[in-house]
Backbone as a ProteinNet text record, in pm:
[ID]
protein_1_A
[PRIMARY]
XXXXXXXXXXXXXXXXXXXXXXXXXXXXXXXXXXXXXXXXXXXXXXXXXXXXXXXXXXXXXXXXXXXXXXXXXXXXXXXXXXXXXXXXXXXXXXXXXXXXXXXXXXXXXXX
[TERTIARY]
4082.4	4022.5	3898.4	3903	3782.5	3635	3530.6	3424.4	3356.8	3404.3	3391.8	3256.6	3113.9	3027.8	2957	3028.1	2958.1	3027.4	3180.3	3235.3	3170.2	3083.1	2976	2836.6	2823.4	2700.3	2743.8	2845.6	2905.4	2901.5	2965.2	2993.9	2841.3	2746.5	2610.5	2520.7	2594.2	2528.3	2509.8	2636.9	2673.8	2673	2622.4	2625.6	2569.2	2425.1	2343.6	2446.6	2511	2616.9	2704.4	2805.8	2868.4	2830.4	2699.7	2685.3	2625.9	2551.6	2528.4	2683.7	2747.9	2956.5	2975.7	2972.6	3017.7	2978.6	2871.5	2840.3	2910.2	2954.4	3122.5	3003.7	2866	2769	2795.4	2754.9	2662.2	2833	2962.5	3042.9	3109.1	3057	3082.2	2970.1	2875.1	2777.9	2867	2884.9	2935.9	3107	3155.3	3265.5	3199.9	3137.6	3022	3000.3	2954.9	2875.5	3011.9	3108.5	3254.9	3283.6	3332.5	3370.5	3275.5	3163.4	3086.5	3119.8	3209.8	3287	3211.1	3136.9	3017.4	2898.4	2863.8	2767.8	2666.1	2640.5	2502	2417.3	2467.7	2407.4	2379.1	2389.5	2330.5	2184	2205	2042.8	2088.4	1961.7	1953.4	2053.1	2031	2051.8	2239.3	2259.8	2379.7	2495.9	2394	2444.5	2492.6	2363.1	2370.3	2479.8	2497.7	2652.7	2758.3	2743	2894	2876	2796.2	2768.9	2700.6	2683.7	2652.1	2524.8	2457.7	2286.7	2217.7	2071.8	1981.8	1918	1785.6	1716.3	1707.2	1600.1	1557.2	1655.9	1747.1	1948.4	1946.1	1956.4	2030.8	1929.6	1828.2	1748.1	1716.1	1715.9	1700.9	1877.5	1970.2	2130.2	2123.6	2034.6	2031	1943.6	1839	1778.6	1829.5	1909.3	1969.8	2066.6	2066.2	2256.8	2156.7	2054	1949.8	1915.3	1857.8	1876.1	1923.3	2102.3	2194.9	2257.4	2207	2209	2338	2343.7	2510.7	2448.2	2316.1	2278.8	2203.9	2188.6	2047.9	1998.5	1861.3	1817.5	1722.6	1774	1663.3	1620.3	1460.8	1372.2	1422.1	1394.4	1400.2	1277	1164.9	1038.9	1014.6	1072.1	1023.4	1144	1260.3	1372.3	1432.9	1509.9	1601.1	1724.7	1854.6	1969.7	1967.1	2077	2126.8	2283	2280	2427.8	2433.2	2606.9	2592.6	2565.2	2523.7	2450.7	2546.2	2526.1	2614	2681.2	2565.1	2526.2	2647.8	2727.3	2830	2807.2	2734.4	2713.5	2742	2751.5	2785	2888.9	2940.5	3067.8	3187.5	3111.7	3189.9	3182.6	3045.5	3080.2	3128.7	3147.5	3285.7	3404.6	3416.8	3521.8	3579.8	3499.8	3511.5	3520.3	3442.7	3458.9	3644.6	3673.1	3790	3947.3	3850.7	4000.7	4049.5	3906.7	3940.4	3973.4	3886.8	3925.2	4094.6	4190.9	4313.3	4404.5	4326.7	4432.1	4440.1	4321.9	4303.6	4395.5	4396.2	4525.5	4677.4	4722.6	4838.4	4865.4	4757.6	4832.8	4855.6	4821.5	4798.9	4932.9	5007.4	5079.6	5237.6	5142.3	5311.1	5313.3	5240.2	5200.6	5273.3
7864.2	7731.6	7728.5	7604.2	7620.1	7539.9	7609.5	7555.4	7436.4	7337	7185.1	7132.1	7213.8	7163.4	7279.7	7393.2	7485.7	7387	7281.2	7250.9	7098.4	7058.4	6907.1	6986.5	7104.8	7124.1	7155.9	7215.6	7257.3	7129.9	7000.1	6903.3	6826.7	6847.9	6752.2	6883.7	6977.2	7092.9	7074.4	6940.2	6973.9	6760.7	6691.7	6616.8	6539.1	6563.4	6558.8	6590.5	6696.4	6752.9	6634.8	6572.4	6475.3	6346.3	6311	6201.2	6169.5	6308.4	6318.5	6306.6	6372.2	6349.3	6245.2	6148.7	5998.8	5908.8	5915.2	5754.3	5786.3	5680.3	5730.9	5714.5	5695	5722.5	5874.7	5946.1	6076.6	6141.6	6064	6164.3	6158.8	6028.2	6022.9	6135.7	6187	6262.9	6413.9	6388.8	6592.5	6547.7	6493.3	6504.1	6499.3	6447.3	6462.4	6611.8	6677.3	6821.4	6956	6854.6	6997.6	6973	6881.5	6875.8	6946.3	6954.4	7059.5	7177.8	7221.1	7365.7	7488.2	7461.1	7597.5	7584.3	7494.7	7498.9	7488.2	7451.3	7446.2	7351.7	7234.6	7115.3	7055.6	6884.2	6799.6	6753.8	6627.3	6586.6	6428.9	6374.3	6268.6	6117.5	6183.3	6040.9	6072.2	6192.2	6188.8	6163.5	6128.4	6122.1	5993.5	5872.9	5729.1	5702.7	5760.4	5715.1	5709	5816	5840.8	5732.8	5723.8	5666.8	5491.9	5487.9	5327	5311.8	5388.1	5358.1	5349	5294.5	5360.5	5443.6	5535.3	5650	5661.4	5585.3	5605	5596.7	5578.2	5550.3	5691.7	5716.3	5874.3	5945.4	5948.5	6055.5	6015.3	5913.8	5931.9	6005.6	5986	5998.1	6215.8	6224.8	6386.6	6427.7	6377.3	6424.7	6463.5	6350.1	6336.8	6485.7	6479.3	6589.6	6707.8	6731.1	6833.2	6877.1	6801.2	6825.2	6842.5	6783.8	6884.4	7030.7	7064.8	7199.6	7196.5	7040.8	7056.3	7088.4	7021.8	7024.8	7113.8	7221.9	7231.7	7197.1	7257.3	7242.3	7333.9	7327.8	7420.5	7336.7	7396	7317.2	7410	7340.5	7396	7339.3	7320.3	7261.9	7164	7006.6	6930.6	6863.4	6970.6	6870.3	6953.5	6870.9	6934.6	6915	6978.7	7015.8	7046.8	6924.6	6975.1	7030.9	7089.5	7147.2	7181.8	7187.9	7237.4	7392.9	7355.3	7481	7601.5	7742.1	7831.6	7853.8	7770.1	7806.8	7724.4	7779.1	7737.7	7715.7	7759.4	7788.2	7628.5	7533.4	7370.3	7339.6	7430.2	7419.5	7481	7621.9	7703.2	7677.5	7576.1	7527.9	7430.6	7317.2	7264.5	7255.6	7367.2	7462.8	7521.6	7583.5	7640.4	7531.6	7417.8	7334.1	7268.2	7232.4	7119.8	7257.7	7394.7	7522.9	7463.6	7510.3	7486.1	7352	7233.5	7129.7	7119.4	7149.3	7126.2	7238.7	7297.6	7432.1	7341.5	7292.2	7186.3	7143.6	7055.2	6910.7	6968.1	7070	7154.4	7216	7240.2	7300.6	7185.9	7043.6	6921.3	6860.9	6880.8	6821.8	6903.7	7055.7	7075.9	7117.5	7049.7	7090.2	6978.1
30716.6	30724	30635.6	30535.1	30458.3	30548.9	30486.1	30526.8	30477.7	30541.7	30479.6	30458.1	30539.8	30490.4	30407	30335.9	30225	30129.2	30113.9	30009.4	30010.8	30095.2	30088	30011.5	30039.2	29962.2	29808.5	29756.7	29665.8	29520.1	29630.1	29575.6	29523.3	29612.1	29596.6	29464.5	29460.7	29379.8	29250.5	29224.6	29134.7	29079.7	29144.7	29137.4	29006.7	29019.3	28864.3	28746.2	28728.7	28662.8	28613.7	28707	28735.8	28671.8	28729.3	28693	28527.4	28466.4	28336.1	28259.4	28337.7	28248	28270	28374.7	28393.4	28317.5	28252.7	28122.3	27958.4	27951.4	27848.7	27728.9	27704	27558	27559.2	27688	27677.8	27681.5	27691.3	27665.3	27529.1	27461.2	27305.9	27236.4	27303.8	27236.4	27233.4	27421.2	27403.5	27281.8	27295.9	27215.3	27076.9	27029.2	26871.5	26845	26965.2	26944.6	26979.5	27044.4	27048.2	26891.9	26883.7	26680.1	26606	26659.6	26548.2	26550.5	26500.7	26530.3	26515.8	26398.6	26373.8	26476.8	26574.7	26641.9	26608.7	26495.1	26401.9	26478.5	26520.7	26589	26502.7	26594.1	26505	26511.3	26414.9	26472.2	26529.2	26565.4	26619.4	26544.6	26446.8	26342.1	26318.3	26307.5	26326.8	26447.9	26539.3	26684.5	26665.9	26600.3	26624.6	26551.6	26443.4	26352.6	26501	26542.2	26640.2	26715	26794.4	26908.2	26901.9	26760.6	26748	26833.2	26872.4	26969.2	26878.5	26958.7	26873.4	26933.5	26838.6	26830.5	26994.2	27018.6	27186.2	27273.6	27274.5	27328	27318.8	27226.7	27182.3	27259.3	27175.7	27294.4	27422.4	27487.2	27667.4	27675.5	27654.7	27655.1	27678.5	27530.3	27495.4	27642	27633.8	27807.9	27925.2	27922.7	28054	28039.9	27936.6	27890.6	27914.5	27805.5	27860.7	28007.1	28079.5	28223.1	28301.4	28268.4	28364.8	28288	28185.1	28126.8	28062.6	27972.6	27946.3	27750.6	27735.5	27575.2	27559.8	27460.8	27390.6	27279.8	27235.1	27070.5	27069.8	26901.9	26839.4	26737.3	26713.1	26582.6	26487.9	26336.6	26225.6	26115.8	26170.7	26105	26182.7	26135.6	26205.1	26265.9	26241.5	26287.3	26367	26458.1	26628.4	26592.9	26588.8	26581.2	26779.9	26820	26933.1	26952.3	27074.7	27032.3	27191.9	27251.5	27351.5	27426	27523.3	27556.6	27628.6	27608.8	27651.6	27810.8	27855.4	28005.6	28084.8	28135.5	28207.9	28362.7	28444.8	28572.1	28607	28613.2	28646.8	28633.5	28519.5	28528.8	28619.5	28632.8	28708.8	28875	28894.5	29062.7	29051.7	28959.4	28985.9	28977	28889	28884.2	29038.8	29077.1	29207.2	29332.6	29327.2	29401.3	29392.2	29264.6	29265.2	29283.9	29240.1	29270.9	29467.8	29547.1	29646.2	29668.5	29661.6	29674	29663.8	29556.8	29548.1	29671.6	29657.9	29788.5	29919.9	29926.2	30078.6	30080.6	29946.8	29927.8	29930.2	29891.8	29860.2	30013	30124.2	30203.6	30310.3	30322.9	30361.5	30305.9	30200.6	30171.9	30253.1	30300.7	30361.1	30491.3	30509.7	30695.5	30757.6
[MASK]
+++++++++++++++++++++++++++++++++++++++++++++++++++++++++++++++++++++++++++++++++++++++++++++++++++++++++++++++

């Protein structure tokens, strides 16, 4: 029997996470920064081409992505190349959340 309120905390763990993936700008951005295949990152101005925003759009958008640990950047003088960040751990609890989540549903469906 799973523990339904470690998989309510699991779910709220990860929520910030969630809701930075849910606004279809900030997911035209991460799809901008997977096509960058070398990882070099972009900059700001190349974001707005994709994404049709403007500057302050893009960067509150990059923040938000920053803060749930989905973007980073690096300077190169006076300019920021963002790119996504290595750090998976948000991913891997909802990873872990939706593994169990589906076992629930799978053993519910043959009971």
């Amino acid at each position: 029997m799973s523990d339904y309120a470690e998989l309510q905390k699991n779910l709220h763990d990860v929520s910030g996470f969630l809701i930075a993936l849910g606004d279809e700008k900030r997911q035209a951005i991460i799809i901008k920064l997977l096509e960058n295949v070398d990882c070099s990152g972009l900059q700001v101005s190349q974001l707005m081409n994709a994404t049709k925003l403007s500057r302050p759009a893009v960067s509150h958008h990059l923040k938000v992505l920053k803060d749930a640990q989905i973007v980073n950047y690096r300077r190169e003088g006076t300019k920021n190349f963002y790119y996504l960040t290595h750090v998976t751990t948000e991913i891997d609890k909802l990873q872990s959340f939706l593994t169990e989540a589906q076992e629930i549903m799978k053993r519910g469906n043959h009971e």
